[in-house]
KEMITI-201061 format. One record per residue (C-alpha): residue in three letters; residue number from 1; x, y, z. Coordinates in steps of 0.5 Angstrom, whole numbers, plus 500, padded with zeros to 3 digits. Each point is the difference from the previous one (the first is absolute). Example, Ala and Ser with C-alpha at 12.3 -4.5 7.8 and 13.67 -1.06 7.14 Angstrom:
<nodes>
[node "ALA", 1, [525, 491, 516]]
[node "SER", 2, [502, 507, 498]]
</nodes>
This chain:
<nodes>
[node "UNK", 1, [494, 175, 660]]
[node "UNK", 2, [502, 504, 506]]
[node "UNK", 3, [493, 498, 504]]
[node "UNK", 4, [501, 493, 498]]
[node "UNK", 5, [508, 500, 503]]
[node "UNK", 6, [497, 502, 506]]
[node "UNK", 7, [495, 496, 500]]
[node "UNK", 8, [505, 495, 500]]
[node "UNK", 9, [504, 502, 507]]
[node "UNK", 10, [504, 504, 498]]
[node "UNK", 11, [501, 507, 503]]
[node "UNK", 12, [504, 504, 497]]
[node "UNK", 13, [500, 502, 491]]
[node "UNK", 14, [506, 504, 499]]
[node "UNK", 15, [498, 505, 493]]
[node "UNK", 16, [504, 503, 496]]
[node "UNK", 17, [498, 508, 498]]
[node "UNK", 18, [497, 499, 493]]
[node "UNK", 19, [504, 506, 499]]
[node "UNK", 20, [507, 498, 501]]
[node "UNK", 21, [497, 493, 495]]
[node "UNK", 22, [504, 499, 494]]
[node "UNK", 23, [497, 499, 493]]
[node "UNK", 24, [497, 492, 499]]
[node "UNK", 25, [505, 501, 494]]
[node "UNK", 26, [507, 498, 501]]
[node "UNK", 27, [505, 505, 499]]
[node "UNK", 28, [506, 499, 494]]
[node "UNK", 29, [504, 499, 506]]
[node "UNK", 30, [496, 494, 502]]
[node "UNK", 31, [499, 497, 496]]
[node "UNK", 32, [508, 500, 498]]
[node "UNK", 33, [501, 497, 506]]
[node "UNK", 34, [495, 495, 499]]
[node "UNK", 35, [504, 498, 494]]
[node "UNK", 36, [507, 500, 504]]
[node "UNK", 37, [498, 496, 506]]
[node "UNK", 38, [495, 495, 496]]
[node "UNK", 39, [504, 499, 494]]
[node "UNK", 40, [495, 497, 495]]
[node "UNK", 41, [502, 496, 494]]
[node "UNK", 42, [493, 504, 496]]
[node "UNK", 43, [498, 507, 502]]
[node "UNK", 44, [493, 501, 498]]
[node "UNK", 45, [497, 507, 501]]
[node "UNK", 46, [493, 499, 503]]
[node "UNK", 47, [494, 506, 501]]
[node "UNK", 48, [499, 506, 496]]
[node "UNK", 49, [499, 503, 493]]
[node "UNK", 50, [505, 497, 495]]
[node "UNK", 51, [503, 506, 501]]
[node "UNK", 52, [502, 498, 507]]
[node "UNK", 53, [502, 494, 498]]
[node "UNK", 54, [505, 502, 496]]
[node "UNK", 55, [503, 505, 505]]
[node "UNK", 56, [500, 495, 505]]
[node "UNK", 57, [504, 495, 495]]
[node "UNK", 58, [504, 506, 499]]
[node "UNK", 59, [503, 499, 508]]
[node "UNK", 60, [502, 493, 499]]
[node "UNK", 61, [504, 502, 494]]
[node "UNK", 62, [504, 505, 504]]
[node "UNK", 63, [501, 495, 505]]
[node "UNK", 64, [504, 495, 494]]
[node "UNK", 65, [494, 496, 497]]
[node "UNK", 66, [499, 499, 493]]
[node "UNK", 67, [494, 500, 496]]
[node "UNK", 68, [499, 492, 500]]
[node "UNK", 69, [500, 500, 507]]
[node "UNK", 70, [494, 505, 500]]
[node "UNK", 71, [494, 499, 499]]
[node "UNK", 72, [495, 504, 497]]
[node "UNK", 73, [492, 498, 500]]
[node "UNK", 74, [494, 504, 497]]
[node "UNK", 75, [492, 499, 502]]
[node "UNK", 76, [499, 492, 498]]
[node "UNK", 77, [507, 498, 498]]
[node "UNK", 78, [503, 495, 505]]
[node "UNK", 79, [507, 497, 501]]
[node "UNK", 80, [502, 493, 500]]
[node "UNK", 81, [506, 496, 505]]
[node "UNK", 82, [502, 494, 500]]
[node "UNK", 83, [505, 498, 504]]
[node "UNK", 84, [501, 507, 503]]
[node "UNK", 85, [503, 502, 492]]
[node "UNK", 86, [495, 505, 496]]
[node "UNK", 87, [496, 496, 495]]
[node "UNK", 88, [496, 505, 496]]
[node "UNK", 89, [496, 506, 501]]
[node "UNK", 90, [496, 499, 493]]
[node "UNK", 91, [494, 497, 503]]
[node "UNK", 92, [494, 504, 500]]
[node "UNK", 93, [493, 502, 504]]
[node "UNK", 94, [495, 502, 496]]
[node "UNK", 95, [497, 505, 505]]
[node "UNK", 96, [494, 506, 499]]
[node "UNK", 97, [500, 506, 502]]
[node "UNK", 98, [494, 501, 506]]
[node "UNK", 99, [495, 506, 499]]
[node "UNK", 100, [499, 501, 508]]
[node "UNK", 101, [492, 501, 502]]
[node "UNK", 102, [495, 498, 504]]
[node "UNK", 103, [497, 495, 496]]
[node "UNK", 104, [503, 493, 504]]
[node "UNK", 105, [497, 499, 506]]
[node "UNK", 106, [507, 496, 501]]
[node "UNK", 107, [504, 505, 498]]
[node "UNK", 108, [504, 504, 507]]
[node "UNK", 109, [501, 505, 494]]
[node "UNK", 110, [493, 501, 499]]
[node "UNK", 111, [498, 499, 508]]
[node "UNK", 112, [504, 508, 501]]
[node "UNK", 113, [497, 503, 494]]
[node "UNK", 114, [493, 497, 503]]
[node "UNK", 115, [503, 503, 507]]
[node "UNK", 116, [502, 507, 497]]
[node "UNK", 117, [493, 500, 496]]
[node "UNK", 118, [498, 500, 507]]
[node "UNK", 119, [503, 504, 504]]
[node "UNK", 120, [499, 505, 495]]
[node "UNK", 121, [492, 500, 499]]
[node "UNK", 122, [497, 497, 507]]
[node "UNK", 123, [506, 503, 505]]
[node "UNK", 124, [503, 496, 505]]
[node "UNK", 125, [499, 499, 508]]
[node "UNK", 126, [505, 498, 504]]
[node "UNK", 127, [498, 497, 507]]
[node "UNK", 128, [504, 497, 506]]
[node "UNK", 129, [500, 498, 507]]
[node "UNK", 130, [505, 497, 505]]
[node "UNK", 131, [500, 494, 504]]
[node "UNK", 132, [503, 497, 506]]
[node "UNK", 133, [503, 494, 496]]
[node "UNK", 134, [498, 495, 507]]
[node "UNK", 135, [494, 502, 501]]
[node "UNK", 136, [498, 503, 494]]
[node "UNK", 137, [497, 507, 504]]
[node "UNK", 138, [499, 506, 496]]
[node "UNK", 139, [506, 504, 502]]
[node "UNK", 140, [500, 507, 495]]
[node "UNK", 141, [495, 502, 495]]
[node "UNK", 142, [496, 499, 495]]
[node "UNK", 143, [504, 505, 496]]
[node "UNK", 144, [496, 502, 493]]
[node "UNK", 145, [503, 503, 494]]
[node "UNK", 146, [496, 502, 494]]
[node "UNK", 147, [503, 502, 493]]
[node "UNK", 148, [495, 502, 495]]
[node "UNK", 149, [493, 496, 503]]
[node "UNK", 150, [496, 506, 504]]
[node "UNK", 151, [501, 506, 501]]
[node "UNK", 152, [502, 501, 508]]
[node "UNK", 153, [495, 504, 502]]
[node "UNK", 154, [495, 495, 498]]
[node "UNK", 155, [503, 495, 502]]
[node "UNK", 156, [501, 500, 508]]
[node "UNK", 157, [495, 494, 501]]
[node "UNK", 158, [502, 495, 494]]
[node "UNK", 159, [507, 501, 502]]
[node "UNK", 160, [498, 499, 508]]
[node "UNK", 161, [496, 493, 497]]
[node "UNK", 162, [506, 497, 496]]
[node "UNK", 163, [503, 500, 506]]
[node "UNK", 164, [495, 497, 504]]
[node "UNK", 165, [500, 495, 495]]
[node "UNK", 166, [507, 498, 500]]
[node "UNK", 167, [500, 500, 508]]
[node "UNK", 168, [493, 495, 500]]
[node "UNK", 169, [503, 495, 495]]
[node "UNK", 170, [507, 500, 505]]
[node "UNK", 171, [496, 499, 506]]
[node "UNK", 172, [495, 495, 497]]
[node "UNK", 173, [505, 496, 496]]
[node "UNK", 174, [504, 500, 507]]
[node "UNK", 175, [493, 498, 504]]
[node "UNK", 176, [499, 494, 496]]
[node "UNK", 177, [508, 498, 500]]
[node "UNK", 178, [501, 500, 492]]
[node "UNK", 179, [504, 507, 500]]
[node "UNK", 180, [505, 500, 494]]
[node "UNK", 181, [504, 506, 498]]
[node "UNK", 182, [499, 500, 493]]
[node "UNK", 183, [494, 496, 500]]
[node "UNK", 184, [497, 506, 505]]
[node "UNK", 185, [502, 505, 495]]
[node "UNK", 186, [497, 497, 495]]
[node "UNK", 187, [494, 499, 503]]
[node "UNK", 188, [499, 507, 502]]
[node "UNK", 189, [502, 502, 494]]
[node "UNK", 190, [494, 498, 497]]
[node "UNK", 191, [495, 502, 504]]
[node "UNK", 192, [504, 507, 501]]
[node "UNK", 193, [498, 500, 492]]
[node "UNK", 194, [493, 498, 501]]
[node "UNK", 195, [499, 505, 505]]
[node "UNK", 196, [504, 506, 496]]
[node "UNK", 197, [496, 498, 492]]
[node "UNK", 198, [493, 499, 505]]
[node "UNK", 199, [501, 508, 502]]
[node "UNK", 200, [505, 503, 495]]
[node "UNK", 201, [499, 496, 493]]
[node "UNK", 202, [507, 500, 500]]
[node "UNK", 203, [505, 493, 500]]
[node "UNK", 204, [507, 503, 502]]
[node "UNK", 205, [505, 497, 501]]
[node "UNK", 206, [500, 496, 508]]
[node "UNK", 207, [506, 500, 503]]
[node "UNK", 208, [499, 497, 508]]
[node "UNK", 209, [506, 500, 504]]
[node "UNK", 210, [501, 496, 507]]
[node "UNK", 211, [507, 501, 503]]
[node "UNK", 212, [500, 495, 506]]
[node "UNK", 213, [507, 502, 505]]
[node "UNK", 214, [503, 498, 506]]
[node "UNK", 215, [502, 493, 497]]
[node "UNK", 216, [506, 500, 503]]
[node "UNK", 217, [497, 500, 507]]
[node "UNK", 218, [496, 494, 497]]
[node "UNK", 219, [504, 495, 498]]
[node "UNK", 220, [505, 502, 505]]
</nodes>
């Protein structure tokens, strides 16, 4: 995201020291506040364990709500409003519980236990450049990390080819005017893992990175 701020013009992107962040989570003092500015007409608590919810219900209770101004749902139970006024909370969802696994292509949940499977079998390799965002020169690299593929002393001329295939699929791509970062990536990701079945009978996981910088002065 800071990349694409920068690609956008701008030339400075002031951050917080992520160990002066405060939790994702508001404070009871927050959300007291929240409760005396907004003045809501219904106070419903929202994420967490149930156990939470009712903490959380506890705080409007100090703040003078009464328990028919609060509202408490478990899983698959909904509230009703018409006219701003609370209806009912009778109503159900019927929901299932989800054993999480690899089995379902479409499941995300089931793609990171693929990606963990992976990582813990056949290793990883981490390779990346960077690029002149105008003329798309190679400015730093190819860097190589490998994690759990070879070992490094018998690695030195698989790790130095990895690394020429990334660069010669960005110079290609760049020759033929077709050059796209993630479709770069991607295209170098399959041929690096060619490349590393062919000489280790290993498929780790791929990871090609391509930083692009000086964008500022590009679009200036």
């Amino acid at each position: 995201m800071e990349n694409d701020i920068y690609r956008a013009g701008v030339h400075r992107v002031i951050k917080l020291n992520p160990r002066e962040l405060l939790s994702m989570h508001a404070s009871i003092e927050d959300l007291k506040m929240m409760l005396y500015f907004v003045k809501p007409k219904y106070y419903l608590p929202v994420k967490g364990e149930f156990a939470q919810l009712i903490a959380n219900a506890d705080i409007a209770t100090e703040m003078g709500y009464t328990p028919d101004k609060i509202i408490i749902l478990d899983d698959g139970q909904f509230a009703t409003f018409d006219g701003g006024k609370l209806v009912s909370t009778r109503d159900q969802l019927d929901l299932d519980d989800i054993l999480i696994d690899a089995s379902d292509r479409n499941d995300v949940s089931g793609m990171v236990l693929k990606d963990r499977e992976t990582l813990s079998t056949d290793g990883a390799i981490v390779v990346g450049v960077v690029l002149d965002f105008k003329t798309k020169e190679l400015i730093g690299g190819p860097d190589i990390q490998s994690r759990g593929v070879i070992y490094l002393k018998d690695a030195d001329h698989i790790l130095a080819e990895i690394g020429n295939i990334l660069v010669d699929t960005i110079r290609q791509a760049v020759e033929e005017r077709r050059y796209e970062n993630m479709a770069i990536r991607a295209e170098a990701k399959e041929r690096i893992n060619r490349y590393v079945l062919k000489e280790t009978g290993k498929k780790p996981m791929i990871l090609p990175a391509i930083a692009e910088i000086n964008a500022g002065e590009d679009n200036a």
